[in-house]
PDBQT receptor file of N, H, CA, C and O in Angstrom, charges set to zero:
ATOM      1  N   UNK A   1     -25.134  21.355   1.497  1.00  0.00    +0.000 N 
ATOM      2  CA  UNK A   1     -24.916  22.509   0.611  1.00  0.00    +0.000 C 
ATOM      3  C   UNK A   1     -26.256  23.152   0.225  1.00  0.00    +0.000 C 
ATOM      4  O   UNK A   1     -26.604  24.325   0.357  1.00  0.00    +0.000 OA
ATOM      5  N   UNK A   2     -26.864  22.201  -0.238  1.00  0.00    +0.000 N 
ATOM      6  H   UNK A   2     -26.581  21.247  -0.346  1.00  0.00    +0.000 HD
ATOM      7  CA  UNK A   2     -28.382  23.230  -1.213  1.00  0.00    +0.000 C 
ATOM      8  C   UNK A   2     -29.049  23.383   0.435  1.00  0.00    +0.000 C 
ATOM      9  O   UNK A   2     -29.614  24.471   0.544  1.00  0.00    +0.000 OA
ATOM     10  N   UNK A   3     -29.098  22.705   1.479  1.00  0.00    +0.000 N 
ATOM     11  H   UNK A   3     -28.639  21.821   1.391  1.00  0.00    +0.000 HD
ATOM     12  CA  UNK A   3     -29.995  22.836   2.960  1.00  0.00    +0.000 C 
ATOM     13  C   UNK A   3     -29.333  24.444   3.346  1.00  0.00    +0.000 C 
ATOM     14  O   UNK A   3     -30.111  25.388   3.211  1.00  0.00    +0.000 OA
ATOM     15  N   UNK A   4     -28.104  24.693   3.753  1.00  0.00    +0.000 N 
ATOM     16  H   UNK A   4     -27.472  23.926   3.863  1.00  0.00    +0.000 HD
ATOM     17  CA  UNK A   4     -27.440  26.070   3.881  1.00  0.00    +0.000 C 
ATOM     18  C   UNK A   4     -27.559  27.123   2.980  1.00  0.00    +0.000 C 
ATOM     19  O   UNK A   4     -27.140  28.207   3.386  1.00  0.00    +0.000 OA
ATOM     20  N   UNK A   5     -28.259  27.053   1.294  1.00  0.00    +0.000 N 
ATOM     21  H   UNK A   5     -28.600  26.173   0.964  1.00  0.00    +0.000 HD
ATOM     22  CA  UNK A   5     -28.526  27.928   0.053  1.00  0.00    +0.000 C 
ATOM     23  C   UNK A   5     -30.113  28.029   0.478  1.00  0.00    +0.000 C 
ATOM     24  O   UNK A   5     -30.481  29.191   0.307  1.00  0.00    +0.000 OA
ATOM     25  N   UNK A   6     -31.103  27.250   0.943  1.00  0.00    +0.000 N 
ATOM     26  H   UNK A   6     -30.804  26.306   1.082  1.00  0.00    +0.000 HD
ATOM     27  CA  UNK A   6     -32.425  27.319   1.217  1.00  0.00    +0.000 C 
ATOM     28  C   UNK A   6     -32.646  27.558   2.652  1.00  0.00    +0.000 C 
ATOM     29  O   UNK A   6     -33.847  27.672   2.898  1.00  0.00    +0.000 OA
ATOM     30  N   UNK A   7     -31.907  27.667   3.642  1.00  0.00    +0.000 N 
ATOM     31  H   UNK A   7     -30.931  27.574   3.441  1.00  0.00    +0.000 HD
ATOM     32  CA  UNK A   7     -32.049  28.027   4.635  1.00  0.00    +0.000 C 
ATOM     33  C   UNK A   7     -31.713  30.043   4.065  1.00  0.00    +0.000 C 
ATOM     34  O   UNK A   7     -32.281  31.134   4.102  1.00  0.00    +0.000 OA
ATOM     35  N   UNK A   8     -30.838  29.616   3.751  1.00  0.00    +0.000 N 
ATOM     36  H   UNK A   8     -30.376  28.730   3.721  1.00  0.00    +0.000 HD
ATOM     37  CA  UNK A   8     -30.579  31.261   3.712  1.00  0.00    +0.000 C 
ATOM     38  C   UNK A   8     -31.306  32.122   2.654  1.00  0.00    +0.000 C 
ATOM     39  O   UNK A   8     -31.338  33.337   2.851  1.00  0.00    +0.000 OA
ATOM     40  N   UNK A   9     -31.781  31.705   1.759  1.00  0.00    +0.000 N 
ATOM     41  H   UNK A   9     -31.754  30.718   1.599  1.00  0.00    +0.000 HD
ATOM     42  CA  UNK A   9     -32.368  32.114   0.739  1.00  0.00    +0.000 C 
ATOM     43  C   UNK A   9     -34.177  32.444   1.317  1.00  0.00    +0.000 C 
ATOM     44  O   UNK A   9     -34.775  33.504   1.135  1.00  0.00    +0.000 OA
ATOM     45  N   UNK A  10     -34.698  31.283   1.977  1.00  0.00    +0.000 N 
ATOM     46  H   UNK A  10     -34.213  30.421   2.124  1.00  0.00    +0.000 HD
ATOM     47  CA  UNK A  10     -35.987  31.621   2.584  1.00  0.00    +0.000 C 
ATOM     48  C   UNK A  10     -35.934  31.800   3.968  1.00  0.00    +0.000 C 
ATOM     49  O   UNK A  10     -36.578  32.721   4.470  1.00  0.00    +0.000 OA
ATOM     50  N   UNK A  11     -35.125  30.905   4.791  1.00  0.00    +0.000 N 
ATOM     51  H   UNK A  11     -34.602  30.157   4.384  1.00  0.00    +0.000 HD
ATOM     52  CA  UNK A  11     -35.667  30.844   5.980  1.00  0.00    +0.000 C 
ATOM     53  C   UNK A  11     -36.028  29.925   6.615  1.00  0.00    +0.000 C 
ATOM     54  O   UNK A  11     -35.493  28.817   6.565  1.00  0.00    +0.000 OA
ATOM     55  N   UNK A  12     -37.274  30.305   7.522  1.00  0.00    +0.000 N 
ATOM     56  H   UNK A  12     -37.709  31.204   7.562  1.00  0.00    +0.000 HD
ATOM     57  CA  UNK A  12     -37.642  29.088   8.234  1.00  0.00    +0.000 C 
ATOM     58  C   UNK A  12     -39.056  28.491   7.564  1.00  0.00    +0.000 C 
ATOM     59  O   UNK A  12     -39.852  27.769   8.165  1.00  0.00    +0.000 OA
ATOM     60  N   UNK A  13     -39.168  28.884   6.393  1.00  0.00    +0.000 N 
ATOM     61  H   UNK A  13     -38.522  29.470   5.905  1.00  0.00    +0.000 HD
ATOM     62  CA  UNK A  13     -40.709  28.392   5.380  1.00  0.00    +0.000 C 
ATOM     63  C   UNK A  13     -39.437  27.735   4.981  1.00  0.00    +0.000 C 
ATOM     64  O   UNK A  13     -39.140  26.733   5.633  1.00  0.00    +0.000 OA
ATOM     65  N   UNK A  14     -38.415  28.207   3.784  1.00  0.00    +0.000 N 
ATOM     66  H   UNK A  14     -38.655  29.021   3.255  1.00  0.00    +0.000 HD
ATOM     67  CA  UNK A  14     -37.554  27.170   3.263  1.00  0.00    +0.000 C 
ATOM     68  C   UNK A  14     -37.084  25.862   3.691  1.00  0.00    +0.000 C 
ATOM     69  O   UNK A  14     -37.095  24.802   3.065  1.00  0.00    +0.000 OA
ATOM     70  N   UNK A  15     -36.492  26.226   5.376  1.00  0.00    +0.000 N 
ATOM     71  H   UNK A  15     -36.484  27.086   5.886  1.00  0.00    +0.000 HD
ATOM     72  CA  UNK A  15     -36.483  24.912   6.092  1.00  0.00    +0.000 C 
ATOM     73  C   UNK A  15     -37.830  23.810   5.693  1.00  0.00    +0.000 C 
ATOM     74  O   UNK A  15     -37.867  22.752   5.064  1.00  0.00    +0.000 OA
ATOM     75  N   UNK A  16     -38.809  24.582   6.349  1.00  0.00    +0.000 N 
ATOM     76  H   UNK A  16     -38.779  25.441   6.859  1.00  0.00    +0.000 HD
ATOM     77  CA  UNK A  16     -40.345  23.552   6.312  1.00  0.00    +0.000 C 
ATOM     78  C   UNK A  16     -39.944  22.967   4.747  1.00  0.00    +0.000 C 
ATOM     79  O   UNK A  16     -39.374  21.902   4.510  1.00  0.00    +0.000 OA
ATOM     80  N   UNK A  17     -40.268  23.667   4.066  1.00  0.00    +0.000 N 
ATOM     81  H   UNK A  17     -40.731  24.532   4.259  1.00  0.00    +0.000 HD
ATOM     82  CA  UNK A  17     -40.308  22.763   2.507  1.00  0.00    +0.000 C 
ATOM     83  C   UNK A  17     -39.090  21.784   2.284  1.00  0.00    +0.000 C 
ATOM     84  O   UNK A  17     -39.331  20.727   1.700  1.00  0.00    +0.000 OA
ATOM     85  N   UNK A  18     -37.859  22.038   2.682  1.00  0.00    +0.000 N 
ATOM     86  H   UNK A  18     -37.663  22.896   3.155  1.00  0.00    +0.000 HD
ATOM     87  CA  UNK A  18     -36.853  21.210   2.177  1.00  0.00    +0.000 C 
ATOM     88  C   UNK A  18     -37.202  20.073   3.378  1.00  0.00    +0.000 C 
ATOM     89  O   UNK A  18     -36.622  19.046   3.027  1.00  0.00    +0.000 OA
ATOM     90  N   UNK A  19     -37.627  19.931   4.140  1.00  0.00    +0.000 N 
ATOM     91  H   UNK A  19     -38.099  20.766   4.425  1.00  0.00    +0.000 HD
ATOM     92  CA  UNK A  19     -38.256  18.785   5.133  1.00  0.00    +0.000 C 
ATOM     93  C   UNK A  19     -39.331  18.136   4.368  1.00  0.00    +0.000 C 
ATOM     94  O   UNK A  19     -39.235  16.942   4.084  1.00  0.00    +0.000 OA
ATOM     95  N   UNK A  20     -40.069  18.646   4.111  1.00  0.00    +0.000 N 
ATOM     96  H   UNK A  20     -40.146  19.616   4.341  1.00  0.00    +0.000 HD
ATOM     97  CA  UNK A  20     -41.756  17.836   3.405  1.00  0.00    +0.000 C 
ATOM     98  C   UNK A  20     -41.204  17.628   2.344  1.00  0.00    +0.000 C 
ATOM     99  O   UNK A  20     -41.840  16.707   1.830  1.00  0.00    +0.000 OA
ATOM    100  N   UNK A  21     -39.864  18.118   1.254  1.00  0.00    +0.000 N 
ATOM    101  H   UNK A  21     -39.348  18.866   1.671  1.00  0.00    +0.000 HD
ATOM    102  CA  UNK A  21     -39.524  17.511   0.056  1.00  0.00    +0.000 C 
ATOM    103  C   UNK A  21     -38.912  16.320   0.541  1.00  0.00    +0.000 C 
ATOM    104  O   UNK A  21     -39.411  15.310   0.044  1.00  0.00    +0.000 OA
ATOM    105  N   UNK A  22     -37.801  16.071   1.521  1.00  0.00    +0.000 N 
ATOM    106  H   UNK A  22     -37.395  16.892   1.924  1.00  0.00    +0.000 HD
ATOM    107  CA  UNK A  22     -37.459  15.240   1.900  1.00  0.00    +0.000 C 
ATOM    108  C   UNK A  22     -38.221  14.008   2.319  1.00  0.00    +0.000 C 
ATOM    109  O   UNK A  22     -37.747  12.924   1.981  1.00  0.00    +0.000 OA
ATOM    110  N   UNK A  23     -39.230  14.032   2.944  1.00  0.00    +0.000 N 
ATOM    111  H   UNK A  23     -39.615  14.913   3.218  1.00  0.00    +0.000 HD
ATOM    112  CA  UNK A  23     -40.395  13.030   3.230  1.00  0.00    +0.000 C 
ATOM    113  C   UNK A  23     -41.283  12.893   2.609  1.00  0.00    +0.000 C 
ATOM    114  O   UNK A  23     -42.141  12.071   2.932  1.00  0.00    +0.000 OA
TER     115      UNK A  23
């Protein structure tokens, strides 16, 4: 849910960050 709200909201920077928050 919040990965599909931050994908769409930023993009592909959003992707990057919700990855490096994840790790």
């Amino acid at each position: 849910m919040t990965l599909r709200l931050g994908i769409n909201g930023f993009g592909r920077i959003g992707r990057n960050v919700l990855r490096a928050a994840i790790q």
